[in-house]
C-alpha positions as a printed Julia matrix, in Angstrom:
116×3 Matrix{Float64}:
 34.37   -96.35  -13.94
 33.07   -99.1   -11.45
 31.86  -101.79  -12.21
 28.3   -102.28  -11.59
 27.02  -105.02   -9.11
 25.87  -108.08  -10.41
 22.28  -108.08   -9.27
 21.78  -104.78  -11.89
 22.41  -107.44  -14.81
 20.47  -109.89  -13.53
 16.87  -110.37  -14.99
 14.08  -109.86  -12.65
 12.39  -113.39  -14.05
 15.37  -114.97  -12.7
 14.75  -114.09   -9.0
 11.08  -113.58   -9.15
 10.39  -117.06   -8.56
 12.59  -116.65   -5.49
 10.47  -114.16   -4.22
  7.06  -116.61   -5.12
  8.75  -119.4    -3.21
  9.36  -117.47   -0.42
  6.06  -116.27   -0.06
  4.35  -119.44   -0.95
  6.67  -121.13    1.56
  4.92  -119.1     4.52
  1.41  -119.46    3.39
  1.65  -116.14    0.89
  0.23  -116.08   -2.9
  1.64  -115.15   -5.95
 -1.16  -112.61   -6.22
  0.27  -111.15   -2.84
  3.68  -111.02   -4.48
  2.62  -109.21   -7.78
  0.5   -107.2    -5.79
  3.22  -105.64   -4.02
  5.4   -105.41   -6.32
  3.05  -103.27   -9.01
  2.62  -100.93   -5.42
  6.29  -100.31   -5.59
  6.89  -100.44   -9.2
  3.37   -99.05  -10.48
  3.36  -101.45  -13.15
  0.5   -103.23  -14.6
  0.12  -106.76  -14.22
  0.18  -106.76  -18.01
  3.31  -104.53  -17.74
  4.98  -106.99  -15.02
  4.29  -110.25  -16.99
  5.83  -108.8   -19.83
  9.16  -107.61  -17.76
  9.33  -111.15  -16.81
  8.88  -113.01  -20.35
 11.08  -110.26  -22.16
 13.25  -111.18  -18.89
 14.36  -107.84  -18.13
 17.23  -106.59  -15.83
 16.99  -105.46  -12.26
 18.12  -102.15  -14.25
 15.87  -101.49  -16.89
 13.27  -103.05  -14.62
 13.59  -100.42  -11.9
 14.19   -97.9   -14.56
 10.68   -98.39  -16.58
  8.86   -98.35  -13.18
  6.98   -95.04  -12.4
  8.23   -95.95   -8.24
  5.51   -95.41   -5.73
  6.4    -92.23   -3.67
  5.62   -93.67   -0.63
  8.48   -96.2    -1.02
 10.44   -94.05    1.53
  8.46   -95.12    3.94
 10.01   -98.39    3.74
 12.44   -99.34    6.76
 14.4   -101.58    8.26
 17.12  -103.8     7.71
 17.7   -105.99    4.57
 20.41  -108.38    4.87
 22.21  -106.71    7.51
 22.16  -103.19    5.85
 18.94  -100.64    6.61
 17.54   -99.67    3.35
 17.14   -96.18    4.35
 20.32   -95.72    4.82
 21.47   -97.6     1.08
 23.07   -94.41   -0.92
 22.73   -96.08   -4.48
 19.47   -95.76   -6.17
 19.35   -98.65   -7.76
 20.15  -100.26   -4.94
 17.95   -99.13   -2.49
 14.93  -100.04   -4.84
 16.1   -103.52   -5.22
 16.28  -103.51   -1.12
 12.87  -101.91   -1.02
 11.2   -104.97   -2.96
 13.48  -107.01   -0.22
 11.54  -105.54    2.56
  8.63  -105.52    0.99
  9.14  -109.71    0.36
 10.5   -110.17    3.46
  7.71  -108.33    5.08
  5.1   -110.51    3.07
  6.67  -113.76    4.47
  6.69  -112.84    8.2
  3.08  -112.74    8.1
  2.57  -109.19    7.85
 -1.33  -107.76    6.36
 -0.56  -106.59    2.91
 -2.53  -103.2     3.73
  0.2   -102.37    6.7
  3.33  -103.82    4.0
  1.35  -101.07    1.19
  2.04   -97.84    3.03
  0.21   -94.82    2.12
């Protein structure tokens, strides 16, 4: 069996303020952030605070979530690789919330980043 990438252990509280920063960095909120990511995820904020103090993985993270269907409308290219095209699950969510962060920071209206 393969072993599984690193990011799948890692918890989501440990990267989340990455995501913040990033934001924050180009004028973007935290509320902006947690916004999005309960779109994706369709967490609560109660739910997401408590992923991030019980510091869950990327893994059980994504794997709680009830994922927005409209995810698949998320495209483009995330560190050199399109998500679309991304043929592990797991992956390709992690990339999604990517894209979605990336999206955030370049100044984008969070009603056009929230398709559907």
């Amino acid at each position: 069996m393969a072993t599984k990438h690193r990011i799948y252990t890692t918890s989501f509280a440990s990267v989340y303020p990455h995501y913040i920063a990033k934001a924050e960095k180009k004028g973007r909120t935290k509320a902006e952030v947690d916004q999005i990511i309960r779109w994706l995820t369709g967490f609560s904020q109660a739910e997401l605070d408590a992923h991030i103090a019980g510091r869950s993985d990327f893994e059980t993270f994504f794997d709680q979530a009830s994922k927005n269907p409209a995810r698949t409308q998320i495209k483009g290219v995330v560190c050199g690789v399109r998500v679309e095209e991304i043929a592990e699950p797991l992956m390709r969510e992690i990339r999604y919330l990517d894209k979605l962060i990336d999206e955030l920071a370049k100044g984008r209206p969070v009603e056009k980043i929230l398709r559907g």
